[in-house]
PASEBA-1860 file (N, C-alpha, C; in nm, 3 decimals):
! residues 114
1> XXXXXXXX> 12.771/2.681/0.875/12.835/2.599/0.976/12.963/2.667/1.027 ~ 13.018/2.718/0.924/13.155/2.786/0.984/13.121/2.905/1.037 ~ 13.020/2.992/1.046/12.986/3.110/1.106/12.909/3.049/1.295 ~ 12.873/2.934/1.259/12.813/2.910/1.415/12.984/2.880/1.518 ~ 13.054/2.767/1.443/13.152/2.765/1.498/13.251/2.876/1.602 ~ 13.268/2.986/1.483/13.329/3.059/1.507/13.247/3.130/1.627 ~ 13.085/3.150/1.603/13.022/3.212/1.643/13.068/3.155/1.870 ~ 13.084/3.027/1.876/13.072/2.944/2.013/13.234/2.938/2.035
9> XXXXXXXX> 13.376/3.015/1.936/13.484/3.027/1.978/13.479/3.140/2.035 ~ 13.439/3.207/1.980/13.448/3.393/2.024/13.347/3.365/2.188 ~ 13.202/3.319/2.173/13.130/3.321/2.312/13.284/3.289/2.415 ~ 13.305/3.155/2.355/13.396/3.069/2.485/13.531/3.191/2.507 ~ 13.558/3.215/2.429/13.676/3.314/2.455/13.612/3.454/2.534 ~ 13.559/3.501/2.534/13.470/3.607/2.599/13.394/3.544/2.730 ~ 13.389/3.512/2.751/13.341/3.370/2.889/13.459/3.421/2.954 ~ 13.567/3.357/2.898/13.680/3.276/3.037/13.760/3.444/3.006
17> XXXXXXXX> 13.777/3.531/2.919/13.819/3.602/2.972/13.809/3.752/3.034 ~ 13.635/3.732/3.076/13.608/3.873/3.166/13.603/3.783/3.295 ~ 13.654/3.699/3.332/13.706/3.673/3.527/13.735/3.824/3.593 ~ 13.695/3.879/3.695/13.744/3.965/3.759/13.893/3.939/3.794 ~ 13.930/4.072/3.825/14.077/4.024/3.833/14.122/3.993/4.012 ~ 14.203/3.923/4.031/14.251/3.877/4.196/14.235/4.025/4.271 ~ 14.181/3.978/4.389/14.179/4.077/4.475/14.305/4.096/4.587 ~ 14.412/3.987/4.604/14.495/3.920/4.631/14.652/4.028/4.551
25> XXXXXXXX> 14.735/4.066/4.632/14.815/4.109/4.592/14.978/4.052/4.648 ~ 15.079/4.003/4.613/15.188/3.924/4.648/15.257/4.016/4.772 ~ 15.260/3.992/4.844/15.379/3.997/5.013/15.471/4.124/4.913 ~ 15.498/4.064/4.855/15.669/4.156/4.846/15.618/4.269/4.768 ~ 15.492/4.271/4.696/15.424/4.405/4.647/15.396/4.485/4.713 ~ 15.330/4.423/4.832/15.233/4.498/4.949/15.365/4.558/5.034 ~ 15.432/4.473/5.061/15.553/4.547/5.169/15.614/4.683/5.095 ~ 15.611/4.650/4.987/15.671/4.778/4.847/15.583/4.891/4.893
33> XXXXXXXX> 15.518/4.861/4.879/15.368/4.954/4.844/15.406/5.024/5.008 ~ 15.349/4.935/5.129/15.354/5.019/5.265/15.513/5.088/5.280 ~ 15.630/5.042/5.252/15.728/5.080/5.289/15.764/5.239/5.175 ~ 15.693/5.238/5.070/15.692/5.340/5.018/15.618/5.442/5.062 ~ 15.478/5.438/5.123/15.426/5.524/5.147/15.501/5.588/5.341 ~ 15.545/5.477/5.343/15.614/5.514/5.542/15.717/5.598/5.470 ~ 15.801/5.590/5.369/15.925/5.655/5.348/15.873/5.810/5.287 ~ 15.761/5.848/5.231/15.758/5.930/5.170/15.672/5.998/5.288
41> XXXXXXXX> 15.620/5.990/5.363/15.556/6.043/5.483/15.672/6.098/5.587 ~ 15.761/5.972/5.618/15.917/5.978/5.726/16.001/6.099/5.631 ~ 15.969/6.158/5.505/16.050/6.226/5.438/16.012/6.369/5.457 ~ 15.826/6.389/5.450/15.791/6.497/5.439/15.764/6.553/5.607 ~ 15.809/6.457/5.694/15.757/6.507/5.829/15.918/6.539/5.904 ~ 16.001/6.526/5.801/16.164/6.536/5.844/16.206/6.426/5.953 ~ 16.154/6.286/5.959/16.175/6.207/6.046/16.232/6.086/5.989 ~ 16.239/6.017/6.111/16.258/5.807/6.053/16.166/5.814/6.076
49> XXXXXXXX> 16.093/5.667/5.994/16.013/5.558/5.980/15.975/5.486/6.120 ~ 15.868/5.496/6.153/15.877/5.422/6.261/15.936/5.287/6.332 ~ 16.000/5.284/6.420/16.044/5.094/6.451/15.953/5.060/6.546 ~ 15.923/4.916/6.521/15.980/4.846/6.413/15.886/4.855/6.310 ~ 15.933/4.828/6.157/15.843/4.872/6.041/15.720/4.762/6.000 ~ 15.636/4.776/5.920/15.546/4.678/5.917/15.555/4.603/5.842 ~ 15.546/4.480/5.876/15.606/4.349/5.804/15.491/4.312/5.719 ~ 15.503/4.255/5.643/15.391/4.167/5.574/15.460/4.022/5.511
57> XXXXXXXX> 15.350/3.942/5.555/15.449/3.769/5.596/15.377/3.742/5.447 ~ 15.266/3.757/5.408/15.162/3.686/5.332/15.108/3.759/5.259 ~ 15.034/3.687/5.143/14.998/3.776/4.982/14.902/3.824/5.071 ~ 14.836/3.926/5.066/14.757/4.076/5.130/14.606/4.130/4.981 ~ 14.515/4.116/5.099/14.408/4.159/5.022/14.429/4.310/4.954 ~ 14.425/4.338/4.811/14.465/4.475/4.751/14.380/4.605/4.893 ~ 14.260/4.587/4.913/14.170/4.684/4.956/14.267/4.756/5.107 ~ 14.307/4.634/5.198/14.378/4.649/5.356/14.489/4.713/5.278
65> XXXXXXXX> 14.603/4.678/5.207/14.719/4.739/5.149/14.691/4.920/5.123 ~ 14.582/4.893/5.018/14.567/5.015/4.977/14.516/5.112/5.108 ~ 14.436/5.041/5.189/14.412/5.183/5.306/14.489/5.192/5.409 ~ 14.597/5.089/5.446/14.711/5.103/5.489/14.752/5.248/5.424 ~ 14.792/5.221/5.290/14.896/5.304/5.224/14.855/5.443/5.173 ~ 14.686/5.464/5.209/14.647/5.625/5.189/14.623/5.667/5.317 ~ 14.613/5.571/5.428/14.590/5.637/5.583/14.707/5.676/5.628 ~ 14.833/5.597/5.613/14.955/5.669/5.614/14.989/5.812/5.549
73> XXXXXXXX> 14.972/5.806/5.429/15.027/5.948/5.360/14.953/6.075/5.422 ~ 14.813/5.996/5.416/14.711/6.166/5.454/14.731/6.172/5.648 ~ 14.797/6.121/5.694/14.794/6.140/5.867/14.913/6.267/5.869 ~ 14.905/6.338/6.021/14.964/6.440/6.031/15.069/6.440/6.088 ~ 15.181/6.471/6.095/15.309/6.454/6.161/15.285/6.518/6.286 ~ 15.342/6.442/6.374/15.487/6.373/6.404/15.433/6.253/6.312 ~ 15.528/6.172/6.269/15.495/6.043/6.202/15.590/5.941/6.304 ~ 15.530/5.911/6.438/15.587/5.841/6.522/15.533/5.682/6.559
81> XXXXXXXX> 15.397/5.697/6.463/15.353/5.550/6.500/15.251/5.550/6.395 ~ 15.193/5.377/6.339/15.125/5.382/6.225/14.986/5.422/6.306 ~ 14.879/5.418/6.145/14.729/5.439/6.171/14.675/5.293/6.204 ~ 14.557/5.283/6.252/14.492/5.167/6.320/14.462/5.078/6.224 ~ 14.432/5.190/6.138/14.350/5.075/6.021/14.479/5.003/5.949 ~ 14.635/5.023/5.961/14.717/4.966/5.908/14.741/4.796/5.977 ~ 14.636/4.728/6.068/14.622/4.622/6.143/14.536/4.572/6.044 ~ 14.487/4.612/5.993/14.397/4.526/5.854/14.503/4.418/5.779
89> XXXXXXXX> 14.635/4.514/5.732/14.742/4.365/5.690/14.756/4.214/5.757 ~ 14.702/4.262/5.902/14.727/4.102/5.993/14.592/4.036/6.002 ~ 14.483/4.086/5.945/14.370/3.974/5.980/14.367/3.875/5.826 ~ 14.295/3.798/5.846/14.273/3.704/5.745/14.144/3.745/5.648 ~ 14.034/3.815/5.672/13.965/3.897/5.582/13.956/4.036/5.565 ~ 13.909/4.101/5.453/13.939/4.238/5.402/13.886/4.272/5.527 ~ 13.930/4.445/5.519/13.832/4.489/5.620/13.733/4.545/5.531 ~ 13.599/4.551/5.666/13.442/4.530/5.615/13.460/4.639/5.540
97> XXXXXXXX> 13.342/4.720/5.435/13.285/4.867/5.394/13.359/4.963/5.539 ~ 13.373/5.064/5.510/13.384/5.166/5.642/13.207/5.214/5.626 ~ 13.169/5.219/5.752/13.037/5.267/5.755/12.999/5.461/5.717 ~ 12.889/5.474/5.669/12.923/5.642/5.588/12.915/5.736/5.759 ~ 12.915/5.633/5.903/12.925/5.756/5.983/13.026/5.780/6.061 ~ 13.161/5.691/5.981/13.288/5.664/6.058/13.376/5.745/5.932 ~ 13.468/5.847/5.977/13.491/5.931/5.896/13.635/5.876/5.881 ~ 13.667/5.858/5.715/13.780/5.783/5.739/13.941/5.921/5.768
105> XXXXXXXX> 13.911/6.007/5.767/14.011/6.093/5.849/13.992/6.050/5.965 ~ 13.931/6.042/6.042/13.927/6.046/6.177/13.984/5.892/6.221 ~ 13.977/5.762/6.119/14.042/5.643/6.152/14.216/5.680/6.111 ~ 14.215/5.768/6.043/14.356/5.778/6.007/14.462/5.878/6.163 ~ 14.342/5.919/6.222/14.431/5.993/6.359/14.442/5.894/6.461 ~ 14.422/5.785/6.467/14.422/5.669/6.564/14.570/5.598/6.503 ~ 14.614/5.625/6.607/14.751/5.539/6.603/14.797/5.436/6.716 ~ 14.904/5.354/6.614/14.916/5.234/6.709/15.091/5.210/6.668
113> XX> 15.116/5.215/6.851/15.278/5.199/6.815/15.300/4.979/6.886 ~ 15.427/4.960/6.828/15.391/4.828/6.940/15.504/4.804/7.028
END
């Protein structure tokens, strides 16, 4: 009896704690995150940061943050305006898969000043 017990604590504990983890990352992380990668780009291209910088109002899907913040670093100087795909922070869902015939260098040379 004490081996089944234990046996349905351990299940229940192993249950509730493989949840995937939030895909959801907090405003003031994400702004961290983009304003670090604009500063270390504005550093290596000998420039400022573009104005005005990109705000983030609201907790931010990890995936838009993160390709924000590698389409920035890998783009080529002048560093005078962000990449397109950094408009992913303002929609309300992730952005989709990139499709395998949209080359994601080539979304990172599309820029958008406002």
């Amino acid at each position: 009896m004490k081996y089944i017990i234990l046996f349905f604590i351990f299940m229940f504990i192993l249950l509730f704690s493989c949840r995937p983890a939030p895909s959801t990352i907090p405003a003031f992380n994400a702004q961290s995150q983009i304003n670090a990668a604009a500063d270390y780009k504005a550093k290596q291209c000998k420039q400022e940061v573009p104005t005005p910088p990109l705000y983030v109002f609201e907790d931010q899907d990890k995936r838009n943050v993160d390709l924000c913040s590698i389409a920035i670093t890998r783009m080529s100087c002048p560093f005078d305006a962000y990449p397109i795909i950094c408009i992913g922070i303002y929609l309300d869902n992730p952005i989709p898969e990139i499709p395998w015939y949209l080359n994601f260098n080539e979304l990172t040379k599309q820029r958008f000043k406002f």
